[in-house]
MDTraj code that builds the backbone (N, CA, C; nanometers):
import mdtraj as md
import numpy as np

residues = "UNK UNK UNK UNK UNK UNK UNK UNK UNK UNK UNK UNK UNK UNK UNK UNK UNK UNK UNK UNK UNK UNK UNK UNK UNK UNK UNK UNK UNK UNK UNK UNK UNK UNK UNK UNK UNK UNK UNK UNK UNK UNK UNK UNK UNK UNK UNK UNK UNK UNK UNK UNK UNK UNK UNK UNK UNK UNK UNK UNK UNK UNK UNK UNK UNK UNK UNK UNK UNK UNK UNK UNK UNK UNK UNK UNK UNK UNK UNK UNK UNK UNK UNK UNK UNK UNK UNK UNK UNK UNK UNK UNK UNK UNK UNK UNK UNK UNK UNK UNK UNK UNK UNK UNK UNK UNK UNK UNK UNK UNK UNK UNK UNK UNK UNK UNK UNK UNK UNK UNK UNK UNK UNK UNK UNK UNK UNK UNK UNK UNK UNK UNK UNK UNK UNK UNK UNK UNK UNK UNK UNK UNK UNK UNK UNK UNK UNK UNK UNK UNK UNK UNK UNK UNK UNK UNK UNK UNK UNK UNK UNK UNK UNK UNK UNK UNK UNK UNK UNK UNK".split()
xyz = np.array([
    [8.0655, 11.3701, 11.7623],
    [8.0868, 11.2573, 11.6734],
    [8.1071, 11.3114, 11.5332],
    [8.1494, 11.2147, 11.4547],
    [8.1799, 11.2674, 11.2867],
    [8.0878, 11.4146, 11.2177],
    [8.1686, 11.5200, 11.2827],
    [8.1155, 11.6529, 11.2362],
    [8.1562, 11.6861, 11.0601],
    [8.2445, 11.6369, 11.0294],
    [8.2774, 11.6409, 10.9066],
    [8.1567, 11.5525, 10.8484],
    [8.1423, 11.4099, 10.8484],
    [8.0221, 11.3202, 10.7592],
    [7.9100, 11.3713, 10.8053],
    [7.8438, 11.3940, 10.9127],
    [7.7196, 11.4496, 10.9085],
    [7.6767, 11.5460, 10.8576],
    [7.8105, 11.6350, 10.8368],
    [7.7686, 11.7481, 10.7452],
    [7.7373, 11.7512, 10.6236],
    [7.7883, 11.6351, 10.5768],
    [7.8060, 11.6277, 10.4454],
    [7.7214, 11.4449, 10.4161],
    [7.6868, 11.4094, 10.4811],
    [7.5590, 11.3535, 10.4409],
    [7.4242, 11.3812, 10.3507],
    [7.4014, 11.2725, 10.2558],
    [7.2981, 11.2964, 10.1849],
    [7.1340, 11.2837, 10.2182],
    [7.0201, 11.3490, 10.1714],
    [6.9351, 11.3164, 10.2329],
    [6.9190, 11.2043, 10.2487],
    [6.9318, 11.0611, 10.1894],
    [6.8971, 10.9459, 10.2243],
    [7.0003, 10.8763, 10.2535],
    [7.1095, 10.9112, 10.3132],
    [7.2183, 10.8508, 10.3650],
    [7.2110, 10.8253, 10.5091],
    [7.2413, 10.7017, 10.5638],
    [7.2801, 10.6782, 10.7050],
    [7.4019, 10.6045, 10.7553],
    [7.4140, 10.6308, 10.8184],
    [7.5174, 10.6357, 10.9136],
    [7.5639, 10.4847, 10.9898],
    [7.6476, 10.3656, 10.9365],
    [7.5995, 10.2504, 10.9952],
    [7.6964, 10.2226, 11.0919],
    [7.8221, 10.2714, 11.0701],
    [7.9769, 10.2259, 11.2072],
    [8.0476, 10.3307, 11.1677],
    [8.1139, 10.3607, 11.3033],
    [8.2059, 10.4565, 11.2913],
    [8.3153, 10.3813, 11.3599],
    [8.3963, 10.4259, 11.3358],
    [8.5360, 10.3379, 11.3836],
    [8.6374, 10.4572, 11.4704],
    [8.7708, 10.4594, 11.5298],
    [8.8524, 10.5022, 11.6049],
    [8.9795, 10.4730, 11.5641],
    [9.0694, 10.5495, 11.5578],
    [9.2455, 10.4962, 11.5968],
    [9.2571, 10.4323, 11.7319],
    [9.3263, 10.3197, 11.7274],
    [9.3474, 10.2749, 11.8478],
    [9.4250, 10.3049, 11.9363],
    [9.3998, 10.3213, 12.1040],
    [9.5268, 10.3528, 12.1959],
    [9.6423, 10.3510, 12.1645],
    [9.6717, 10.2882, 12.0700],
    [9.8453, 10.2152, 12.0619],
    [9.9204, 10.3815, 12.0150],
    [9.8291, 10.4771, 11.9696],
    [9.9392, 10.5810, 11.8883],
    [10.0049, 10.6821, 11.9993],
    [9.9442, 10.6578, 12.1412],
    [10.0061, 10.7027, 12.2075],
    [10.1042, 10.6560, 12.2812],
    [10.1307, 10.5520, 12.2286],
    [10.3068, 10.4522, 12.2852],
    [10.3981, 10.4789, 12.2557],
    [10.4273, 10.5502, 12.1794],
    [10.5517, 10.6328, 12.1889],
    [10.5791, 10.7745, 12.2294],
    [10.5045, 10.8259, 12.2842],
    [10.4628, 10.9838, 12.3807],
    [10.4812, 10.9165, 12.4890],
    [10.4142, 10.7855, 12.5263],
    [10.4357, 10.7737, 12.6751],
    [10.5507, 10.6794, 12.6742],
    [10.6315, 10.6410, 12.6477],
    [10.7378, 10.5758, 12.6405],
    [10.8380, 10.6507, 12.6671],
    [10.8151, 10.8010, 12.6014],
    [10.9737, 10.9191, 12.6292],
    [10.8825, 10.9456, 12.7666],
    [10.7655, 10.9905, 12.8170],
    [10.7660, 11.0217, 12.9350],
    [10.7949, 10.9418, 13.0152],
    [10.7656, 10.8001, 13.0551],
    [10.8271, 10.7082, 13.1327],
    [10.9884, 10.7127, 13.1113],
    [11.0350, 10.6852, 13.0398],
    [11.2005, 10.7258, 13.0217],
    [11.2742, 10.8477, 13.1099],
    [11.1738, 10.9544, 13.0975],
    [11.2487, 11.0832, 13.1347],
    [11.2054, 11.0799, 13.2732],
    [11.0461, 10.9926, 13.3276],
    [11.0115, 11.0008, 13.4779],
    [11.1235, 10.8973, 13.5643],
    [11.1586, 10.7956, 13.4785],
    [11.2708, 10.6969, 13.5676],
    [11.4249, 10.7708, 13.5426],
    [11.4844, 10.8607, 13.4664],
    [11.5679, 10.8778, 13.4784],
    [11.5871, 10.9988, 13.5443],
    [11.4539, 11.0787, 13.6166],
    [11.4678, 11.1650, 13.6376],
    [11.4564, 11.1439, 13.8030],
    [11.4094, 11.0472, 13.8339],
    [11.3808, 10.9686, 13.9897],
    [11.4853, 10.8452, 14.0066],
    [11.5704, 10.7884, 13.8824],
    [11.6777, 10.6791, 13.9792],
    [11.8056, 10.7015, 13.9255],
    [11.8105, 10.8091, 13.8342],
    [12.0055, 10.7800, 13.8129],
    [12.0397, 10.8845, 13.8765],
    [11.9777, 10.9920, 13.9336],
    [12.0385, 11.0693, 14.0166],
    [12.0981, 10.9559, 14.1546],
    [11.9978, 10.9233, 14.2067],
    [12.0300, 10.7863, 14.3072],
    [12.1638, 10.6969, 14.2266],
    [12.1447, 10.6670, 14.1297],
    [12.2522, 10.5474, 14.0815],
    [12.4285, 10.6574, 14.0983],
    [12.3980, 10.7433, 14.0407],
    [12.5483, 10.8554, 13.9950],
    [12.5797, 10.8700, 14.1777],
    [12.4621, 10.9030, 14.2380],
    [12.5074, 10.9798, 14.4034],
    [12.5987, 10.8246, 14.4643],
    [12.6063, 10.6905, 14.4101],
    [12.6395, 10.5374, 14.4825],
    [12.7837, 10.5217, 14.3625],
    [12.7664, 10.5696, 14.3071],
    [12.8476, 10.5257, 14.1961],
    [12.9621, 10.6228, 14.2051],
    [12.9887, 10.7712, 14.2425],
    [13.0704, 10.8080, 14.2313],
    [13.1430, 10.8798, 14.3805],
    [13.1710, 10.8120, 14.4432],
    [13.2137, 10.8681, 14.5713],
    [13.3238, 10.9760, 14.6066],
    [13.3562, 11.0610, 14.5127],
    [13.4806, 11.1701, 14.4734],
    [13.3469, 11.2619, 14.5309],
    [13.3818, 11.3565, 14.6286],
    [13.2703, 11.4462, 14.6803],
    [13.2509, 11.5557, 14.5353],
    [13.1231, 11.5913, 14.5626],
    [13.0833, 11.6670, 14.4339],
    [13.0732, 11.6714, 14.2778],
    [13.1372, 11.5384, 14.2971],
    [13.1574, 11.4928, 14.1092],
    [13.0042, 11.4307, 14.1032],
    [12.9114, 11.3823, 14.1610],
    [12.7953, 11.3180, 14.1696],
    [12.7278, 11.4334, 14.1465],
    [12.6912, 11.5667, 14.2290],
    [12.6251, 11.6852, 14.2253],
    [12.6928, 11.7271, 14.0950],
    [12.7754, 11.7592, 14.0355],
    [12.7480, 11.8430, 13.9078],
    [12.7221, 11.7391, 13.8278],
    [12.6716, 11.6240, 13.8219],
    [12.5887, 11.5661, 13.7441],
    [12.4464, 11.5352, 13.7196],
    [12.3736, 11.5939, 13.8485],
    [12.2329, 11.6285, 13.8594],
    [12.2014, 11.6989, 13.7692],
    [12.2556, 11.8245, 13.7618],
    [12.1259, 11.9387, 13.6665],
    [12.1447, 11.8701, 13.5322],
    [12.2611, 11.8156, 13.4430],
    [12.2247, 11.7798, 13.3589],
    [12.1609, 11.6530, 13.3176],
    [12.1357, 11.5505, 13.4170],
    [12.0454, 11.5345, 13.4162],
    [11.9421, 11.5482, 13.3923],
    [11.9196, 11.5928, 13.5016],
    [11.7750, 11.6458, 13.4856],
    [11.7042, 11.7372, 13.3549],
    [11.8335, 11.7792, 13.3498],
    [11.8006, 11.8537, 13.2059],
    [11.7190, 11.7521, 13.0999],
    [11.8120, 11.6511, 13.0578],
    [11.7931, 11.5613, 12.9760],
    [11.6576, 11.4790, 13.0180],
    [11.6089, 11.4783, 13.1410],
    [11.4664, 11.4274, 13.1752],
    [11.3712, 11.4893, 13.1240],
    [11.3575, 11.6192, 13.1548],
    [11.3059, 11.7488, 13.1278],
    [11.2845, 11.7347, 12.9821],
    [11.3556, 11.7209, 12.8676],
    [11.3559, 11.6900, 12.7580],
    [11.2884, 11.6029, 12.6878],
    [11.3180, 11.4469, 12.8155],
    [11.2076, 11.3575, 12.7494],
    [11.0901, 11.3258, 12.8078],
    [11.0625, 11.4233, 12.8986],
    [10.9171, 11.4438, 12.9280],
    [10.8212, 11.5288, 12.8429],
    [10.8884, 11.6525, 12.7580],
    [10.8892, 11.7764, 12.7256],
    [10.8593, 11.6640, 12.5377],
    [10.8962, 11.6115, 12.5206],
    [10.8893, 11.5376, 12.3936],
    [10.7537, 11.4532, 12.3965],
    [10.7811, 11.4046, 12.5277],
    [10.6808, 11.2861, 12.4954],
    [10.5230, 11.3312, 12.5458],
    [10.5674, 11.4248, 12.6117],
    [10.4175, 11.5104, 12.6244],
    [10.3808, 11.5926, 12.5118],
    [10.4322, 11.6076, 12.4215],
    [10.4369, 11.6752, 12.2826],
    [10.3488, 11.6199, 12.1711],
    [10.4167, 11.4352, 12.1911],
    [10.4249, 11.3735, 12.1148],
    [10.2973, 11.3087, 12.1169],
    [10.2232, 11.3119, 12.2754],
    [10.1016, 11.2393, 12.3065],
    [9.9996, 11.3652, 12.2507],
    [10.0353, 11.4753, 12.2842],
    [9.9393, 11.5652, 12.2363],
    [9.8883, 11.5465, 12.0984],
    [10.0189, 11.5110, 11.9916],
    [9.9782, 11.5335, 11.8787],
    [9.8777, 11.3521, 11.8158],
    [9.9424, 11.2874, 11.9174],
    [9.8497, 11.1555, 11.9046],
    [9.6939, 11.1942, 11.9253],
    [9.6765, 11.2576, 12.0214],
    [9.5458, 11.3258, 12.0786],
    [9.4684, 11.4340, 11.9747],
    [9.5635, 11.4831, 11.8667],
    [9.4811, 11.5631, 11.7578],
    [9.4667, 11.4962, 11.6808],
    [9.5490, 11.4172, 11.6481],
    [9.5304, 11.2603, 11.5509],
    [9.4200, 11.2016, 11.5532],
    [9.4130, 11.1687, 11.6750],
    [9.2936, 11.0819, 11.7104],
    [9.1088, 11.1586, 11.6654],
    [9.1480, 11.2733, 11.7692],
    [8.9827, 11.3376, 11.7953],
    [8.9693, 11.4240, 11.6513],
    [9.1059, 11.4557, 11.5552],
    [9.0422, 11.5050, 11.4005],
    [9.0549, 11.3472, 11.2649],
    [9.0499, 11.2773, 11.3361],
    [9.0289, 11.1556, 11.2437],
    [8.8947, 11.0966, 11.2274],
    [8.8283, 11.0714, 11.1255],
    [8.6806, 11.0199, 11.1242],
    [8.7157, 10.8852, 11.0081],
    [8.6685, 10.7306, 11.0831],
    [8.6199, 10.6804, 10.9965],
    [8.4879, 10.5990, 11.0038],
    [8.4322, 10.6328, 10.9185],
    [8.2860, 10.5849, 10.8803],
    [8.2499, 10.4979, 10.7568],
    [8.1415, 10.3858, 10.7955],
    [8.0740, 10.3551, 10.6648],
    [7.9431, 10.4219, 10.6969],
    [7.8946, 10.4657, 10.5502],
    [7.7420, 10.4962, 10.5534],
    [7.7318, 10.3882, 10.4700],
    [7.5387, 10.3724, 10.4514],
    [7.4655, 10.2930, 10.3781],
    [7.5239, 10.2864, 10.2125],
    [7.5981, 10.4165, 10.1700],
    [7.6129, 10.4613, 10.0779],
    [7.7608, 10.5024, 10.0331],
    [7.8392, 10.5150, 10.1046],
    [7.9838, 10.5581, 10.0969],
    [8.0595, 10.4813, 10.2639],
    [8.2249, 10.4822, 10.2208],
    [8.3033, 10.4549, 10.2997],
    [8.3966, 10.6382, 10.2982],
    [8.3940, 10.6292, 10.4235],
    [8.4606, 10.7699, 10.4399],
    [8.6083, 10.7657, 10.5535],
    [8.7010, 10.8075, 10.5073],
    [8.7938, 10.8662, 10.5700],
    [8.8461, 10.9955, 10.5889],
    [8.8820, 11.0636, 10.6980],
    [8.9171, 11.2016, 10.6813],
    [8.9982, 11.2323, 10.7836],
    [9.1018, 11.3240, 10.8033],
    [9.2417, 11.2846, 10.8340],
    [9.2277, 11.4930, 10.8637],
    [9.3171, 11.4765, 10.9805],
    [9.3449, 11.6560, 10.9805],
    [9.2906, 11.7316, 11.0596],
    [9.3565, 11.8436, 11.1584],
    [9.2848, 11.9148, 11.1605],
    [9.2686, 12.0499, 11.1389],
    [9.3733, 12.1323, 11.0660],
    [9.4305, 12.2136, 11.0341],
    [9.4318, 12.2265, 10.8961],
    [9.5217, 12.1459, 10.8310],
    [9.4639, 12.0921, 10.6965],
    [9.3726, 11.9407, 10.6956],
    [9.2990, 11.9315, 10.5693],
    [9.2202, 11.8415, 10.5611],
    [9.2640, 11.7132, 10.4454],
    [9.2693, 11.5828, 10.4602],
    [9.2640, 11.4865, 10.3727],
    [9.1462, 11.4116, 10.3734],
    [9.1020, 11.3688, 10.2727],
    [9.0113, 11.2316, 10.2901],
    [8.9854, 11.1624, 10.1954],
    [8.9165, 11.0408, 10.2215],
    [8.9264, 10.9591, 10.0850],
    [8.7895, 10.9210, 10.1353],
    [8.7073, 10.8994, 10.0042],
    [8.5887, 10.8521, 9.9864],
    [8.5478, 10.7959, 9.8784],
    [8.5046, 10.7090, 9.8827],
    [8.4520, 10.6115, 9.7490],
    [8.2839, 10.5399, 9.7601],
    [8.2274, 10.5612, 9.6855],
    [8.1328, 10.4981, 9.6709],
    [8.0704, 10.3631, 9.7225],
    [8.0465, 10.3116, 9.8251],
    [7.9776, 10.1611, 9.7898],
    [8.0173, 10.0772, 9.6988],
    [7.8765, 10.1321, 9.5688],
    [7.8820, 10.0661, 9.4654],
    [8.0101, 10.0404, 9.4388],
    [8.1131, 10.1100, 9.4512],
    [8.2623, 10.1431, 9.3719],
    [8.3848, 10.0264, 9.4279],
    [8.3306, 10.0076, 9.5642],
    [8.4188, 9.8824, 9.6359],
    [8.4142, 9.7690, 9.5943],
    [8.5525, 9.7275, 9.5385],
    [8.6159, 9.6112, 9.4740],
    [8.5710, 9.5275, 9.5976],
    [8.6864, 9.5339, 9.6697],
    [8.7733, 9.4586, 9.8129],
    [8.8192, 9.5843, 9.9018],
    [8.7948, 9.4660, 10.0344],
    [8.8259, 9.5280, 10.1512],
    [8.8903, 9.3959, 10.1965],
    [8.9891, 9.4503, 10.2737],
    [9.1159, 9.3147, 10.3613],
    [9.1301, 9.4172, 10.4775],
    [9.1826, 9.3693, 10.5660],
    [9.2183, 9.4044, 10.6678],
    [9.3512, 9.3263, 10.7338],
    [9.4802, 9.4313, 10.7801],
    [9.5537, 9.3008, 10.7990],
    [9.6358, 9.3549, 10.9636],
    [9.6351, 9.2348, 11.0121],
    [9.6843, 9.2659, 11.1869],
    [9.7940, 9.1786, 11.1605],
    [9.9171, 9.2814, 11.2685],
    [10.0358, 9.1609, 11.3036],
    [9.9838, 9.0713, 11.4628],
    [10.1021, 9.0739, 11.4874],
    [10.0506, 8.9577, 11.6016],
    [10.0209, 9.0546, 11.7204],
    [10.0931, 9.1953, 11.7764],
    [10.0204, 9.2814, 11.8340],
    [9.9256, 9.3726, 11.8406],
    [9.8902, 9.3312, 11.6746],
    [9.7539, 9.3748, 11.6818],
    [9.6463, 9.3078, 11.7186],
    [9.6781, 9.1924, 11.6455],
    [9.5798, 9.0730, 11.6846],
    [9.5659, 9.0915, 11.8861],
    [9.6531, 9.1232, 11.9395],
    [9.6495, 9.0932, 12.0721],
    [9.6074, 9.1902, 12.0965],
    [9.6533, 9.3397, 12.1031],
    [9.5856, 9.4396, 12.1518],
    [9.4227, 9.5145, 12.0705],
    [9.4131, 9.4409, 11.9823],
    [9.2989, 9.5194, 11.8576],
    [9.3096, 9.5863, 11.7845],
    [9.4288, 9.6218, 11.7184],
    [9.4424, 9.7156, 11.5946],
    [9.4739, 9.6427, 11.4626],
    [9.4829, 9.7456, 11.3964],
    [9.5030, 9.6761, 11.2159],
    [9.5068, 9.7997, 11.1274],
    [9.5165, 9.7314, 11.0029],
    [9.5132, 9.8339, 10.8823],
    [9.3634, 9.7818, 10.8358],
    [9.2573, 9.8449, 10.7786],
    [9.1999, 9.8355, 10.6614],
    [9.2031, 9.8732, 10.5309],
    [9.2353, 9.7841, 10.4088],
    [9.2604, 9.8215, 10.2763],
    [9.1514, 9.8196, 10.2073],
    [9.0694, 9.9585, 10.1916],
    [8.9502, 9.9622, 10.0888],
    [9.0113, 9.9747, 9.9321],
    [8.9584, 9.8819, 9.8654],
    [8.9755, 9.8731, 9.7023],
    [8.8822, 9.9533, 9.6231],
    [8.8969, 10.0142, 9.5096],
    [8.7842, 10.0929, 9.4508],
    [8.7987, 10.0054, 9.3028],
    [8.6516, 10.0578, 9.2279],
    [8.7153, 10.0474, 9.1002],
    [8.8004, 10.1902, 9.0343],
    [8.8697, 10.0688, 8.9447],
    [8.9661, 10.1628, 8.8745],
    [9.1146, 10.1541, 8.9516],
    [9.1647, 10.2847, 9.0204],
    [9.2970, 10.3002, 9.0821],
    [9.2691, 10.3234, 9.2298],
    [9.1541, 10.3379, 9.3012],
    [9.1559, 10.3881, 9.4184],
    [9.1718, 10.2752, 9.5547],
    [9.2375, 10.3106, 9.6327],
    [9.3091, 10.2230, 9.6706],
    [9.3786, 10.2840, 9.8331],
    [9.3053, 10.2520, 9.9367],
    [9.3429, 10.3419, 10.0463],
    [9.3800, 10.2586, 10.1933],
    [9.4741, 10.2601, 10.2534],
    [9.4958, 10.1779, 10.3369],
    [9.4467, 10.2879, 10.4588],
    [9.3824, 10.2159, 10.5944],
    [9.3185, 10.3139, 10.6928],
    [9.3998, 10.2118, 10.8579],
    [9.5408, 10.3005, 10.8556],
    [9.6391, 10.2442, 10.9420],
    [9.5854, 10.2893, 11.1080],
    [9.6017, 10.1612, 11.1655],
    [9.6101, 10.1469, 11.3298],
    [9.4747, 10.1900, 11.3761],
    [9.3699, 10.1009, 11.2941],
    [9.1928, 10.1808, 11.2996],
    [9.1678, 10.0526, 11.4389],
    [9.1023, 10.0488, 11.5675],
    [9.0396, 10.0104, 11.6426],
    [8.9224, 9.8883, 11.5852],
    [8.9678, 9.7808, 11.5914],
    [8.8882, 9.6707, 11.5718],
    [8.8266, 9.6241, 11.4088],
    [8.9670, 9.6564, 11.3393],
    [8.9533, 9.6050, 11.2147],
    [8.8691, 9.5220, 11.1105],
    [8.8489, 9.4424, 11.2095],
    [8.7771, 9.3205, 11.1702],
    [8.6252, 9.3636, 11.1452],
    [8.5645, 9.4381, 11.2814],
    [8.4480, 9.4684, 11.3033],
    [8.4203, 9.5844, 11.1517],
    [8.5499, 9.7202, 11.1370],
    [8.4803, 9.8071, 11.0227],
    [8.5166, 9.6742, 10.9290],
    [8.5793, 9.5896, 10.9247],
    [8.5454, 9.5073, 10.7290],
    [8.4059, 9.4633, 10.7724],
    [8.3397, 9.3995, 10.8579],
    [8.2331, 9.3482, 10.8280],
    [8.1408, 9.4218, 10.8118],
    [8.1246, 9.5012, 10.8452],
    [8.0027, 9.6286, 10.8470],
    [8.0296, 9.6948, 10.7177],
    [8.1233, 9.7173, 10.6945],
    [8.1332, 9.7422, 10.5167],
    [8.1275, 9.6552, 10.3679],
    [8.1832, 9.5245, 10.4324],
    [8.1521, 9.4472, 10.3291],
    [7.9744, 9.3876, 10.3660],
    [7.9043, 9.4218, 10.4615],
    [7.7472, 9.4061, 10.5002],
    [7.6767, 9.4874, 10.4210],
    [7.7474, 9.6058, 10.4265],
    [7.6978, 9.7501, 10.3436],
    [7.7064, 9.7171, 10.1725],
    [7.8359, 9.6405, 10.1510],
    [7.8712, 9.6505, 10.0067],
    [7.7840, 9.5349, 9.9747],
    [7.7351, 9.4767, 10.0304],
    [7.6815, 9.3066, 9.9699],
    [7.5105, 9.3760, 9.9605],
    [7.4432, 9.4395, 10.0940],
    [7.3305, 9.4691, 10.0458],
    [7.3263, 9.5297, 9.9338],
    [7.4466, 9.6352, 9.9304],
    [7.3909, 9.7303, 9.8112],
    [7.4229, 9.6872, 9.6293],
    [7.4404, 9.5503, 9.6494],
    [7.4520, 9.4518, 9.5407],
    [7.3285, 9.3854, 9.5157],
    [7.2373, 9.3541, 9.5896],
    [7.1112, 9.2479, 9.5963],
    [7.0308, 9.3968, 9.5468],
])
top = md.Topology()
chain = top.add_chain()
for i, resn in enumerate(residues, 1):
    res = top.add_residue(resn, chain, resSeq=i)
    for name in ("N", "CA", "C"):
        top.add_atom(name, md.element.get_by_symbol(name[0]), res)
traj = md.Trajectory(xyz[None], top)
C-alpha cells in the first residue's frame, strides 16, 4: 500500500482513504488486443470466401497476420503501461494533507495542506457516473490547483476530504 506516504508521514499523521485509478485505463490496451484477436481468427476466414482465384486468399494470410501480431503487440504494451500507471500511482487523504504522486521511474506529486484547501469538486461524465470514475479538483490557497483524472469512486475521496477539511476547521 502507499509506500511513498507512509514513508513520509508525520509523527501525528494518519492515514484516512486511499483511493485507486479506475479499470477504465486499461480500455484501450484491450481494445487493440481484441481487434488484433478477431482479425487474427475471422478475416483470414472472410478473404479464404471472398476471393475464389486459387492462392490470391493465401498470400493474404501472413500479412495479415502480421498486422494482428501488431495489434496485439500494442495493446499488450499499452495495458502494461496502464498497469505501471496504476500500481506507481498513490492517492491519499491524511488527517493532515491531501497527497498525490504519479511515477515510477520518475516522480511527480502534489501535496497541499488541509488547512490550505479552498475547494474540492469532483466531476463525472455520464460513463463515469455509470462505470465509477471521475476527476477530483483539489483547490489550494493561493495558485494551487490540481485535477486527480480517472480516480475510482470520486465522490467517496471528496467526502473523506472535505470530512478531513471541515474537522480540521472546528
Amino acid at each position: 500500500m502507499s509506500s511513498y506516504v507512509l514513508k513520509s508521514l508525520a509523527p501525528d499523521e494518519r492515514l484516512v482513504y486511499a483511493a485507486t485509478l479506475h479499470w477504465v485505463i486499461y480500455l484501450q490496451g484491450l481494445m487493440f488486443v481484441i481487434a488484433g484477436g478477431l482479425l487474427a481468427f475471422f478475416l483470414p476466414k472472410v478473404v479464404d470466401a471472398v476471393f475464389t482465384v486459387p492462392g490470391a486468399a493465401a498470400n493474404m494470410h501472413k500479412p495479415i497476420g502480421i498486422v494482428a501480431a501488431l495489434l496485439l503487440l500494442a495493446g499488450l504494451s499499452l495495458m502494461m503501461g496502464a498497469y505501471v500507471r496504476q500500481s506507481s500511482t498513490e492517492l491519499v487523504v491524511t488527517n493532515m494533507r491531501v497527497v498525490a504522486k504519479y511515477g515510477f521511474v520518475s516522480r511527480a506529486t502534489f501535496e497541499i495542506m488541509i488547512n490550505r484547501v479552498t475547494g474540492v469538486n469532483f466531476d463525472q461524465t455520464i460513463g463515469g457516473r455509470i462505470l465509477g470514475y471521475g476527476t477530483v479538483i483539489v483547490r489550494g490557497a493561493g495558485s494551487d490547483f490540481s485535477p486527480i483524472d480517472l480516480i475510482s469512486d470520486p465522490q467517496m475521496f471528496h467526502n473523506q476530504l472535505m470530512s478531513v477539511v471541515e474537522h480540521s476547521r472546528r
